[in-house]
MARSEBA-619587 format. One record per atom (N, C-alpha, C): chain; residue number from 0; z, y, x; atom name. Coordinates in pm, whole numbers. Layout:
<atoms>
ATOM kette  nr     up  north   east atom
ATOM     A NUM      Z      Y      X   CA
...
</atoms>
This chain:
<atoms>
ATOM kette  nr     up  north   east atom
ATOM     A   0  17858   -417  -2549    N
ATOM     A   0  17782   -319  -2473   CA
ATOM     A   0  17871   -263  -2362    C
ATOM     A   1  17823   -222  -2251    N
ATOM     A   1  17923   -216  -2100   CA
ATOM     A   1  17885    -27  -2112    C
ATOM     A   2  17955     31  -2067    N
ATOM     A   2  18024    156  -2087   CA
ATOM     A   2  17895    261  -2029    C
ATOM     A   3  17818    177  -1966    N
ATOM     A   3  17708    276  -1872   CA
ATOM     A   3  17569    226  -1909    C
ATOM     A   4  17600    146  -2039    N
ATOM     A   4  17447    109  -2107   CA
ATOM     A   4  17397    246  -2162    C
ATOM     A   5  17252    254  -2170    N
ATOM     A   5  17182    364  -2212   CA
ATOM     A   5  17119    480  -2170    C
ATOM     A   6  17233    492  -2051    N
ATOM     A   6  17235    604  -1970   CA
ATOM     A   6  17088    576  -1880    C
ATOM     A   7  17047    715  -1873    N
ATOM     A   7  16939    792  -1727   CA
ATOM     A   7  17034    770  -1621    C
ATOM     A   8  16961    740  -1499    N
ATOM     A   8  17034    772  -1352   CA
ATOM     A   8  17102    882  -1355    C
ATOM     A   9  17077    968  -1361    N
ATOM     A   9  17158   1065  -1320   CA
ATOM     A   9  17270   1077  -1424    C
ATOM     A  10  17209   1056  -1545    N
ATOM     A  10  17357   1075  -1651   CA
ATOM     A  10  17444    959  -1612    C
ATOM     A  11  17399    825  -1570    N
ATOM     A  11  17528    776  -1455   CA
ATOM     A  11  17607    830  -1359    C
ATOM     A  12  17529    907  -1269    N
ATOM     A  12  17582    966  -1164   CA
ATOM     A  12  17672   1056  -1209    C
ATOM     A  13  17649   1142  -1288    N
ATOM     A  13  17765   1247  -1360   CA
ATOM     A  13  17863   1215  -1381    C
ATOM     A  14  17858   1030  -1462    N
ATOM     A  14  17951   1018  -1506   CA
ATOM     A  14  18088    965  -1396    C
ATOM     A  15  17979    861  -1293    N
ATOM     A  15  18070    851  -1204   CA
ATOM     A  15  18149    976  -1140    C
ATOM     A  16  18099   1061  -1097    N
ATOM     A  16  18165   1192  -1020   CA
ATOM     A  16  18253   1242  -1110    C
ATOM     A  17  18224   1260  -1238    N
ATOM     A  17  18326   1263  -1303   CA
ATOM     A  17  18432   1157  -1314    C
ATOM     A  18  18424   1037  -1335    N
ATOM     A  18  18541    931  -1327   CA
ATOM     A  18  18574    987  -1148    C
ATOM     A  19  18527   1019  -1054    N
ATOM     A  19  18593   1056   -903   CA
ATOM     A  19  18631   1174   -925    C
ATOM     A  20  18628   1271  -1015    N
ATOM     A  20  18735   1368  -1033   CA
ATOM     A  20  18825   1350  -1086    C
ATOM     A  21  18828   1252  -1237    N
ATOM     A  21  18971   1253  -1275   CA
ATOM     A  21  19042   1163  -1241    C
ATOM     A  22  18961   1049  -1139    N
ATOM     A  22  19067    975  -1098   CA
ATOM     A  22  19169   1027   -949    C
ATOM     A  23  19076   1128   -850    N
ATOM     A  23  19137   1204   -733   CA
ATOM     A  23  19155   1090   -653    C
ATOM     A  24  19061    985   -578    N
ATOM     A  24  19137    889   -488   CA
ATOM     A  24  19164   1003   -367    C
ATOM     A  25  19231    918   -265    N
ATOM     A  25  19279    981   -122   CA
ATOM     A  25  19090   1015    -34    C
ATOM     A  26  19015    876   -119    N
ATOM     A  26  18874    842    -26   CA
ATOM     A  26  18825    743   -118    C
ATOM     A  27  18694    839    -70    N
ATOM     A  27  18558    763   -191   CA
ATOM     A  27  18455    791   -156    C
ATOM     A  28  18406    646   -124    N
ATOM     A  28  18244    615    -49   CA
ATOM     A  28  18130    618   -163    C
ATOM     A  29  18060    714    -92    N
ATOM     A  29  17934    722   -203   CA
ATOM     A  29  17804    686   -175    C
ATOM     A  30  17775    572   -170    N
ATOM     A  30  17654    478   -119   CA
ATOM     A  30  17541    568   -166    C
ATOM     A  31  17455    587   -121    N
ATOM     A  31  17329    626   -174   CA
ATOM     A  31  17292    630   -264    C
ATOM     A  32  17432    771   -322    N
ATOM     A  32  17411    850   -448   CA
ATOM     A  32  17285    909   -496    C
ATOM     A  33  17221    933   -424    N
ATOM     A  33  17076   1020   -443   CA
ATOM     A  33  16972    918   -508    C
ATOM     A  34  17036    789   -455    N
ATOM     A  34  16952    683   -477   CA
ATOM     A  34  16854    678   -626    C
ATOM     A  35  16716    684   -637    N
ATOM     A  35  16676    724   -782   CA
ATOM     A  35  16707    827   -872    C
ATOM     A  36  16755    936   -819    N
ATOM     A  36  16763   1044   -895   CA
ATOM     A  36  16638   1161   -842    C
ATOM     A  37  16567   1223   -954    N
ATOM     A  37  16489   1307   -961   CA
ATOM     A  37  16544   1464   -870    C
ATOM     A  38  16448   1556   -886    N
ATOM     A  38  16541   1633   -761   CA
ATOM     A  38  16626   1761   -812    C
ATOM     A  39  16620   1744   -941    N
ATOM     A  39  16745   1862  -1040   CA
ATOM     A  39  16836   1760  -1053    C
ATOM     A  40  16860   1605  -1032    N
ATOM     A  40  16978   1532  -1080   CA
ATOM     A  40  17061   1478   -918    C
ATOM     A  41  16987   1558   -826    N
ATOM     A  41  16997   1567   -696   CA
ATOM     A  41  17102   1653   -690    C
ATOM     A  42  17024   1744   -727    N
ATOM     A  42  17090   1895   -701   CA
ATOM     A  42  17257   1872   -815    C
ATOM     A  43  17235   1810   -917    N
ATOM     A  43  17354   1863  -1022   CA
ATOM     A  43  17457   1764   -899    C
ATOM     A  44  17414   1640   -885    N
ATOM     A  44  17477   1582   -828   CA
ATOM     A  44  17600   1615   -683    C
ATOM     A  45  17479   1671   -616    N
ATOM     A  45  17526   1749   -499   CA
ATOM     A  45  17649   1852   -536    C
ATOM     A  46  17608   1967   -566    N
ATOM     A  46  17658   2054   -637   CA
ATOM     A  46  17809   1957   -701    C
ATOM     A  47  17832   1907   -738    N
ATOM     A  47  17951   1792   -823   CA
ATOM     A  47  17977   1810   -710    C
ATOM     A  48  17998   1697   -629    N
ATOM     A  48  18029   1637   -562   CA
ATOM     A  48  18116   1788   -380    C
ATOM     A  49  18034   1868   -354    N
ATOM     A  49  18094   1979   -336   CA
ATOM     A  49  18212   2048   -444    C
ATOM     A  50  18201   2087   -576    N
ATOM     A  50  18272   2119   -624   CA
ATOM     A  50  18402   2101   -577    C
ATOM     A  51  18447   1900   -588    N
ATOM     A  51  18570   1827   -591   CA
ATOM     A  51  18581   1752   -471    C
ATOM     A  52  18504   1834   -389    N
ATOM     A  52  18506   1769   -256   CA
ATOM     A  52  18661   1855   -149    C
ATOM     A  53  18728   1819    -73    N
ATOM     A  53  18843   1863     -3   CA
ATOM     A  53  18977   1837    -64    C
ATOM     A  54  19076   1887     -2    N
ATOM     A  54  19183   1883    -63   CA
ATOM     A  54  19246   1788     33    C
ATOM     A  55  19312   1675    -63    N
ATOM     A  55  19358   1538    -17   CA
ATOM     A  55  19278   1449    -56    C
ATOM     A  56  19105   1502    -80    N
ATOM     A  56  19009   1387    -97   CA
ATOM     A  56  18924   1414     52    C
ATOM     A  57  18889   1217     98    N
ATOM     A  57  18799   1234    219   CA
ATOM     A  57  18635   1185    132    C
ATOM     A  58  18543   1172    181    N
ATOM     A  58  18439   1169     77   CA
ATOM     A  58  18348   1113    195    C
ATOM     A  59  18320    975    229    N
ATOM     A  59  18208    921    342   CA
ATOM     A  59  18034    916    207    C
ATOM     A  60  17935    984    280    N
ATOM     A  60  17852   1007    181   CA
ATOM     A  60  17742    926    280    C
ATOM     A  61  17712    807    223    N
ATOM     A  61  17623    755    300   CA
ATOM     A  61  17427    742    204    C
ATOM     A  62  17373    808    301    N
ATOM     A  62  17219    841    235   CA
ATOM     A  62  17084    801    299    C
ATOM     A  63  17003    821    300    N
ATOM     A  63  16898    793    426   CA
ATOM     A  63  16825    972    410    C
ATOM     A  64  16857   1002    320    N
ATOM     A  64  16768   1163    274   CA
ATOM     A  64  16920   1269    328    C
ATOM     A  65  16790   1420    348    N
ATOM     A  65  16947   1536    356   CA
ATOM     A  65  16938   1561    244    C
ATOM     A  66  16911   1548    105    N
ATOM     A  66  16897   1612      4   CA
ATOM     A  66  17067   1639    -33    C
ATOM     A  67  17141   1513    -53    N
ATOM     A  67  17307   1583    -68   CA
ATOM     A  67  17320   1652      6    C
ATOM     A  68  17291   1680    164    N
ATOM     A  68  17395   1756    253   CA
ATOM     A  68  17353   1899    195    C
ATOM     A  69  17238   1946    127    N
ATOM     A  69  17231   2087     99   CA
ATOM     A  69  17355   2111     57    C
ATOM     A  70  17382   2120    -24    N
ATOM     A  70  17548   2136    -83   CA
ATOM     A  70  17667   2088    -68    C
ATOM     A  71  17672   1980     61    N
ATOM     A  71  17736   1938    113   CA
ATOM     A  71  17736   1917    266    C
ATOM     A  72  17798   1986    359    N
ATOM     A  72  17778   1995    503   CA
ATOM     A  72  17861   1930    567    C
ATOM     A  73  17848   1817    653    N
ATOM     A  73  17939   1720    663   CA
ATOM     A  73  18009   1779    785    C
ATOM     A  74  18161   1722    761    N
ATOM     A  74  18209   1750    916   CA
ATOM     A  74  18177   1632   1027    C
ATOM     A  75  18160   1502   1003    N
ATOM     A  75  18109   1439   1078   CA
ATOM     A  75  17970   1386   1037    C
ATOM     A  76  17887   1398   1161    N
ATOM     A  76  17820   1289   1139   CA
ATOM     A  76  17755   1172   1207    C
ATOM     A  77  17737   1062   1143    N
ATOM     A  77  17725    907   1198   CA
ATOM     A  77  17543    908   1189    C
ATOM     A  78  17497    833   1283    N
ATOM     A  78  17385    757   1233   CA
ATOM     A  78  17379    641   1294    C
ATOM     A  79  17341    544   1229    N
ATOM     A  79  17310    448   1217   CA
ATOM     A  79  17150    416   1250    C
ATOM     A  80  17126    294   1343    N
ATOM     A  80  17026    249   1395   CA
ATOM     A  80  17039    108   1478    C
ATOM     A  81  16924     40   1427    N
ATOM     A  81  16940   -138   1368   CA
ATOM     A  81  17066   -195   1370    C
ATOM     A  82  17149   -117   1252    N
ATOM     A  82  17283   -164   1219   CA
ATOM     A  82  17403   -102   1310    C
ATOM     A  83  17409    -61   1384    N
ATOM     A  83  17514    -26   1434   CA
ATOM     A  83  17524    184   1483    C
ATOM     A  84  17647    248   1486    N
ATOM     A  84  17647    381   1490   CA
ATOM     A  84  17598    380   1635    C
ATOM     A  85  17478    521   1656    N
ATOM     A  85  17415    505   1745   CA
ATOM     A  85  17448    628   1821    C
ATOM     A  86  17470    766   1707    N
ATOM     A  86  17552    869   1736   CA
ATOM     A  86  17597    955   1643    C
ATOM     A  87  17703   1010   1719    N
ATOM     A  87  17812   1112   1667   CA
ATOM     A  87  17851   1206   1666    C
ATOM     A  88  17844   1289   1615    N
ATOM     A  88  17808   1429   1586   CA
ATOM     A  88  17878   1512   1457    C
ATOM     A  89  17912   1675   1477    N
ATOM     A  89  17903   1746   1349   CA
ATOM     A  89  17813   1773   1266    C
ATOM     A  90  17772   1893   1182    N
ATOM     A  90  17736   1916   1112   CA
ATOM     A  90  17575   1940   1173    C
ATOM     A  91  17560   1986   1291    N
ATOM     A  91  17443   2016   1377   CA
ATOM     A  91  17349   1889   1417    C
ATOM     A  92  17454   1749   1446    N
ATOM     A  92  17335   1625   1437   CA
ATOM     A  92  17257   1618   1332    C
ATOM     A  93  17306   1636   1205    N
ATOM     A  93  17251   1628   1030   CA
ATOM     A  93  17151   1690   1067    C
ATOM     A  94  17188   1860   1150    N
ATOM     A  94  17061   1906   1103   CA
ATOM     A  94  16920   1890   1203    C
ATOM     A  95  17001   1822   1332    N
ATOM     A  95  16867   1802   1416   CA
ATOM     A  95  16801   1668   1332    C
ATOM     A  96  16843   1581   1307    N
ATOM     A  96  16769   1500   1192   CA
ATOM     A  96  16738   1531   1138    C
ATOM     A  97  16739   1604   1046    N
ATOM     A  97  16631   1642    916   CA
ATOM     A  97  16529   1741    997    C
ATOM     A  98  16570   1765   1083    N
ATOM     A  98  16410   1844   1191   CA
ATOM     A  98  16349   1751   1236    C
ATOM     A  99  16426   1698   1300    N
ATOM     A  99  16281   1612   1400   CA
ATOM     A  99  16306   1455   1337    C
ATOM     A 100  16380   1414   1239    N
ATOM     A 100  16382   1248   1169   CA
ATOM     A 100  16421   1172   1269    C
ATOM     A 101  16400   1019   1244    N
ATOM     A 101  16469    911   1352   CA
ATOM     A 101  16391    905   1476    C
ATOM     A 102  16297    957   1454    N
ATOM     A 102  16200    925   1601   CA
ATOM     A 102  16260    987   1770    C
ATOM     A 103  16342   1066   1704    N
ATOM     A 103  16428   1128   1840   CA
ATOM     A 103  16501   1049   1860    C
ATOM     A 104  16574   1006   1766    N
ATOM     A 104  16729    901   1763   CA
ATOM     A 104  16656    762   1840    C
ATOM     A 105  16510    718   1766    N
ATOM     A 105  16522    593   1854   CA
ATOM     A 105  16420    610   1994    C
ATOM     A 106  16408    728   2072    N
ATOM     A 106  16327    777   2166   CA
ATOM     A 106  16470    724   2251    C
ATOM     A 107  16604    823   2194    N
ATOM     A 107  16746    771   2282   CA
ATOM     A 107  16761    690   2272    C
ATOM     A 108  16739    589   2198    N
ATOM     A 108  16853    474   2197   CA
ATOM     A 108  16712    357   2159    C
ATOM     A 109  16663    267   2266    N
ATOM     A 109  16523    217   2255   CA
ATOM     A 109  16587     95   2206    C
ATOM     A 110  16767     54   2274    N
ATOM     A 110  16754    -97   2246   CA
ATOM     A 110  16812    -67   2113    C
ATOM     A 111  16843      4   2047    N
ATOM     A 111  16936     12   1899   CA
ATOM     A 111  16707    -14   1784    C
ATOM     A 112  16700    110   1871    N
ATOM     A 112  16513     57   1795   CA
ATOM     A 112  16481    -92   1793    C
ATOM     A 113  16466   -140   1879    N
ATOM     A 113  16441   -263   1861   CA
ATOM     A 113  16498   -377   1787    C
ATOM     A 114  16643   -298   1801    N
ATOM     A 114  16726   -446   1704   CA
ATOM     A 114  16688   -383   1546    C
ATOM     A 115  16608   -274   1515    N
ATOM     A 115  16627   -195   1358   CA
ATOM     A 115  16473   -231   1339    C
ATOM     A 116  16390   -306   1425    N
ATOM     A 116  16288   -351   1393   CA
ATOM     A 116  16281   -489   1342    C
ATOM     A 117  16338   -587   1464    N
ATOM     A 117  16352   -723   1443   CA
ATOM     A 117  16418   -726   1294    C
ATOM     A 118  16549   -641   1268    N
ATOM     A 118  16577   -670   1113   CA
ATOM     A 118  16485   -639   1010    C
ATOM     A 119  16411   -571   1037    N
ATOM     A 119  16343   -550    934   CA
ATOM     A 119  16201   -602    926    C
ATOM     A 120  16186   -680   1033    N
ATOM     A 120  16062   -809   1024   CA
ATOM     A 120  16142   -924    933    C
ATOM     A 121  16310   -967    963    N
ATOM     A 121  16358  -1062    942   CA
ATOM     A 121  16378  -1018    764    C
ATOM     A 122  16417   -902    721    N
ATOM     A 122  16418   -873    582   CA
ATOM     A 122  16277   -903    536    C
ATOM     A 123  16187   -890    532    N
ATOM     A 123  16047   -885    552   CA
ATOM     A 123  15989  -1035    504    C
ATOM     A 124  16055  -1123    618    N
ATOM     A 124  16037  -1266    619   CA
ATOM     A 124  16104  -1282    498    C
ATOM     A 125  16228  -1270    483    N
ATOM     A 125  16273  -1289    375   CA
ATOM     A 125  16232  -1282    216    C
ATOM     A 126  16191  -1157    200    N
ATOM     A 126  16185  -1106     76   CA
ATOM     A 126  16000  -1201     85    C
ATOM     A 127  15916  -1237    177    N
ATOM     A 127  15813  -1309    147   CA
ATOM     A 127  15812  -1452     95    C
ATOM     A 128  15917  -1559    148    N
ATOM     A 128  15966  -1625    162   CA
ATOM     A 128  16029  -1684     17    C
ATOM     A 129  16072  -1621    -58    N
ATOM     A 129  16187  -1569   -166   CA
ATOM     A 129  16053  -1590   -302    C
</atoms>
């Protein structure tokens, strides 16, 4: 039996943040932690993850939701659009995104829209295909 059999999503997620506290890397990417968690295993999560956040730890939190940034306010932020960073920003881009969503981002940036369409006709094709 593998160490994370049994477990609820989120009682994974705990456990990881906990293995990222007692292990302390320098930097630790957190893919779309939120990913399938309900919105109290959101919150415990978040909340973690602020706790043991700073220091001599850097923490890249990559999501498609703001639900982490409540408790976590990034000093940078990236977005991404059809694959590549489209813009760059503090804590204030996060929050013009979660106001007005991608539709502003790809109003600026029409040819980054288009290449985040074609991929996702080509994922599309794929997963029909398959």
């Amino acid at each position: 039996r593998y160490v994370n059999d049994g477990f609820s999503g989120g009682e994974m997620k705990r456990a990881e943040i906990l293995q990222l506290a007692m292990l302390q890397p320098k930097f630790a990417i957190l893919d779309e932690t939120d990913s399938g968690l309900d919105a109290d295993a959101v919150r415990l999560a978040s909340q973690s993850i602020a706790e043991i956040r700073g220091g001599e730890m850097g923490i890249l939190i990559i999501t498609h939701h703001e639900r982490l940034l409540e408790h976590n306010a990034p000093d940078i932020t990236h977005v991404m659009l059809g694959g590549r960073i489209v813009e760059e920003g503090g804590p204030e881009l996060a929050v013009e995104l979660h106001k007005h969503g991608f539709d502003a981002i790809r109003a600026r940036h029409p040819e980054a829209a288009a290449a985040e369409r074609k991929l996702a006709a080509e994922e599309k094709a794929e997963t029909t295909t398959t």
